[in-house]
N, C-alpha and C positions, 0 to 999 in steps of 0.2 A: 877916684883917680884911675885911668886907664894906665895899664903900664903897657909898654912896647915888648916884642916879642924878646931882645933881647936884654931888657930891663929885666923880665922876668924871669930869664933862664939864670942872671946873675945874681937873684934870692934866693932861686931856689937850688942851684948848686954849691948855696955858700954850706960848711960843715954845720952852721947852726941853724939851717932852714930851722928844721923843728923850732927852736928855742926861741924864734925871731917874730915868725908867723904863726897868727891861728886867731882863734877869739880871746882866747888867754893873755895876750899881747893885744889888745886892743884893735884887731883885723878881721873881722870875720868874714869879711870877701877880699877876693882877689880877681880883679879884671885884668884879663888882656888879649891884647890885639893881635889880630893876626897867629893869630891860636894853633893854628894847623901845622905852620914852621917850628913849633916848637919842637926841640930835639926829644923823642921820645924816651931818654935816661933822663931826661930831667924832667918831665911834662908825669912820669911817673910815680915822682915826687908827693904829686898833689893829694891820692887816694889816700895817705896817711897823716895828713895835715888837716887840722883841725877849723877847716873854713870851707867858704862855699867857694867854690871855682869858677870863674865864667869865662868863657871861651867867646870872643869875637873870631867867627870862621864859617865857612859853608857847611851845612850837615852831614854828618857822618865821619869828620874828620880830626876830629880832637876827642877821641873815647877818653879821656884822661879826665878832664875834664866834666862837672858836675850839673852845666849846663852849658849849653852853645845856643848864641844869638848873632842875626845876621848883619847887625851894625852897630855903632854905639849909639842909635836914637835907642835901640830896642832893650839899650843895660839898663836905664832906667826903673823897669818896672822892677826887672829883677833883685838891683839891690836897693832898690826903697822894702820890697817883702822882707830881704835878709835884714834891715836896719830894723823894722819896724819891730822883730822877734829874734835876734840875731843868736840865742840861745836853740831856737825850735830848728831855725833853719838850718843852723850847721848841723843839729843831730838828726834832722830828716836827711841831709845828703851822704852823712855818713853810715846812714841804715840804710840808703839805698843802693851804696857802693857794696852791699855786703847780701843783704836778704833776700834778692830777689834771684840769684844764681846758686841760695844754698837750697836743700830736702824743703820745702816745704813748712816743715813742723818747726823747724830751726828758723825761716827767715821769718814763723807768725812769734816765736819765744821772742827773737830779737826785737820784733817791730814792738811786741808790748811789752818788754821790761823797759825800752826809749819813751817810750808814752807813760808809763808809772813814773819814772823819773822825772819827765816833762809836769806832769802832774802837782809834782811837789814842788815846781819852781816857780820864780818871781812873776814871769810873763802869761801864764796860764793863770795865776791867781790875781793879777791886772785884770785879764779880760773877766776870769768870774765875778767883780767886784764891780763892771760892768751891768752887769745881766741879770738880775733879779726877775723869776720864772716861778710863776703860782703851781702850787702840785696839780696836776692832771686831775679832774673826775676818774672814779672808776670808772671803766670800760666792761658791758658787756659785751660786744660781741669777741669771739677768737681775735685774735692779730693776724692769724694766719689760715686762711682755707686750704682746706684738703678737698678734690676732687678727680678721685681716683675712676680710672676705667681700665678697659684689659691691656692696654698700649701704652697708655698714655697715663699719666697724672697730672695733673694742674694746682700748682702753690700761686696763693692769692696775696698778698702784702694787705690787710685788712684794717689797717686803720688811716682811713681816707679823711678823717675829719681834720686829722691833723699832717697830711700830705704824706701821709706812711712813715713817719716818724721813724726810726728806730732806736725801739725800745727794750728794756731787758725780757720784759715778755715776749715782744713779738722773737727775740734772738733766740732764747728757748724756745718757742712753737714752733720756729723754722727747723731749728735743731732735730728736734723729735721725731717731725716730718722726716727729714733728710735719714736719719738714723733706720726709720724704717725702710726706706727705699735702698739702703745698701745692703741687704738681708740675701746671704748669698742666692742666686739663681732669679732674682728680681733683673730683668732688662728692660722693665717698662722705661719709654719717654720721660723725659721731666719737665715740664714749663714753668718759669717762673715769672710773676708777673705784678702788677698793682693795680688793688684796687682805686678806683676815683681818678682824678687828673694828674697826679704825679705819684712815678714808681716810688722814688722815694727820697725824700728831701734831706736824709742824711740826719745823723743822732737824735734821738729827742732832749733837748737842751735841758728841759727839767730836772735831768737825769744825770747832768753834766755835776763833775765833783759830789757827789751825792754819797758815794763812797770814800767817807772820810780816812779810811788809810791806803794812799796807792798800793801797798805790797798786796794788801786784798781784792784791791781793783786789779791789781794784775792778777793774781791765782784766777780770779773767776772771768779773764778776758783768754787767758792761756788754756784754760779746760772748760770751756762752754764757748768758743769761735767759735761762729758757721762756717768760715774758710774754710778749715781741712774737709768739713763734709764735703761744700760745694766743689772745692780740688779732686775732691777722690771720686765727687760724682760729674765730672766736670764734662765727658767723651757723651753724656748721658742729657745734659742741660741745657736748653736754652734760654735765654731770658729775654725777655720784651719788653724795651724803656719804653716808655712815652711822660713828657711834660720833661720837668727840671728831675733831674739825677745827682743829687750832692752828695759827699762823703760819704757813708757808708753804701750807700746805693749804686755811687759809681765803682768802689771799691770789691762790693759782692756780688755784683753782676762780673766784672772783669775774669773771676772765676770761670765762668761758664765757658764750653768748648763752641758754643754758638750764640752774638749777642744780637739782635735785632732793635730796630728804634726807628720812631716813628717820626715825621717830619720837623715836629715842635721839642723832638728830646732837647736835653742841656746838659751840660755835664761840668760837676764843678769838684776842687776838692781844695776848702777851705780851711784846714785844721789849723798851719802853720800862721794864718793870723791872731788865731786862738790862744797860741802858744804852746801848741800843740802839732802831732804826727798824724797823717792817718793809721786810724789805731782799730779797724775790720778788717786788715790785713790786703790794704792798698798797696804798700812798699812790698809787697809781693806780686800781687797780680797784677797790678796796672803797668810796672813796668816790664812785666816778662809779657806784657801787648805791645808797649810801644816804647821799650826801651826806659833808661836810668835817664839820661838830660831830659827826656821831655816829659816824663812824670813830674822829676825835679821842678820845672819850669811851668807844670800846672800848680804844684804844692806851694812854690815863690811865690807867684804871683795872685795866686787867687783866681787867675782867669776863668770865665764863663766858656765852654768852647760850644759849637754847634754839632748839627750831626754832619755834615757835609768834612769839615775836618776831621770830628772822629774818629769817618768813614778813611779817610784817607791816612790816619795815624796808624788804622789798625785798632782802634778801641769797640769799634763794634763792626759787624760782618756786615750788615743788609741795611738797608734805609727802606722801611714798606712804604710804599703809595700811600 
């Protein structure tokens, strides 16, 4: 149901909005029209309400608002993603209302105590029950190359066979790396990049729930990120997509103070069908590039984007030849 502009203003100025609306009450979304008229004492309402918001209205004009679309063909995708996991989705929008304007350190604690919690619930254990993933072979080679010169350094994403995965090894070896390059009076360059066809296709799924107690899944997601590395080395890094960029890949590049990509990038961030958040500290970066609704509105829908929008979102600087 679409509600009309001033449908919605008389929900949400009633004294029991809270009590009325949310997912708790059987609502996890709330559309409406002509979004930009709404009176902004009431339209402010919504960052404390427990649902996803959707704004029919032209961009930029309903910041209250959890997502904004430019008609109602375009609500569709939106709340089929919130229906589909309407648990994930409402606490991806409400980590997003929050995390990505706090320190850093605070909006990466926030994003993964929401993902441990997500963890333990109904829709994340649907999709695992889904997915049945053979243990990987050991791997010899590193996950992550080091190739240092007087200027410059070069981090490699090294496990190509399986489209750069990321994995809890390669997230320590990136670690390590990064640790040593913030060693006071170090100004070398930093490139970060992948090996084989795709930078990096985002978690390695085998790995997915593997960590039978989320409260441990969070200690070792909270004190082993690469985020704060890549944040504090951020004026220092650039990264170069090329191929599909999923989840954590879009997520850890977004870091970077320079993002580069190459004709064929892609860029996805699919957790919330999982029944899950992005949990490499997306709800941080991605929207401190290109804002809270259209983060929100990659994490809804699932959508695939190209580089050409990207480029024009702000999610990556350069398109090479």
């Amino acid at each position: 149901e679409i509600l009309s502009m001033a449908e919605a203003a008389t929900q949400l100025a009633s004294a029991a909005a809270d009590l009325d609306l949310g997912i708790l009450r059987g609502s996890p979304v709330m559309v409406v029209d002509n979004a930009d008229h709404l009176p902004p004492s009431v339209a402010n309402l919504l960052v404390s309400l427990p649902l996803v918001s959707v704004g029919i209205a032209p961009p930029g004009t309903a910041p209250s608002f959890d997502v904004i679309v430019a008609d109602a063909e375009a609500v569709t995708a939106v709340v089929d993603g919130v229906m589909s996991n309407p648990t994930a989705a409402v606490t991806c929008c409400q980590v997003l209302r929050n995390g990505p304007y706090q320190a850093t350190s605070v909006g990466l604690l926030l994003e993964s105590t929401a993902y441990g919690t997500l963890q333990s619930g109904p829709e994340f254990s649907r999709w695992l029950s889904q997915h049945e993933y053979q243990v990987r072979p050991s791997e010899t080679e590193p996950p992550v190359l080091v190739d240092a010169a007087d200027d410059t350094v070069h981090l490699i994403l090294n496990r190509p066979r399986v489209c750069n995965a990321w994995s809890a090894a390669m997230r320590d070896a990136l670690v390590e790396a990064l640790r040593s390059l913030s060693s006071p009076g170090d100004s070398r360059a930093i490139h970060l990049t992948g090996n084989g066809s795709v930078f990096c296709g985002g978690g390695d799924l085998t790995e997915f729930g593997s960590v039978e107690d989320p409260v441990m899944g969070h200690l070792i997601r909270s004190s082993a990120n690469a985020g704060p590395w890549l944040d504090r080395l951020s004026k220092r890094l650039t990264v170069t997509v090329h191929g599909p960029s999923v989840g954590a890949g879009v997520e850890l590049a977004a870091f970077a103070g320079r993002i580069k990509a190459t004709g064929d990038a892609s860029f996805q961030l699919p957790e919330v069908s999982m029944g899950l958040i992005p949990g490499a500290g997306g709800t941080v970066s991605v929207p401190r590039r290109i804002g809270r609704q259209q983060t929100a509105w990659l994490c809804l829908t699932g959508t695939t984007i190209d580089v050409t929008t990207a480029l024009d979102w702000g999610l990556i600087d350069v398109v090479l030849d």
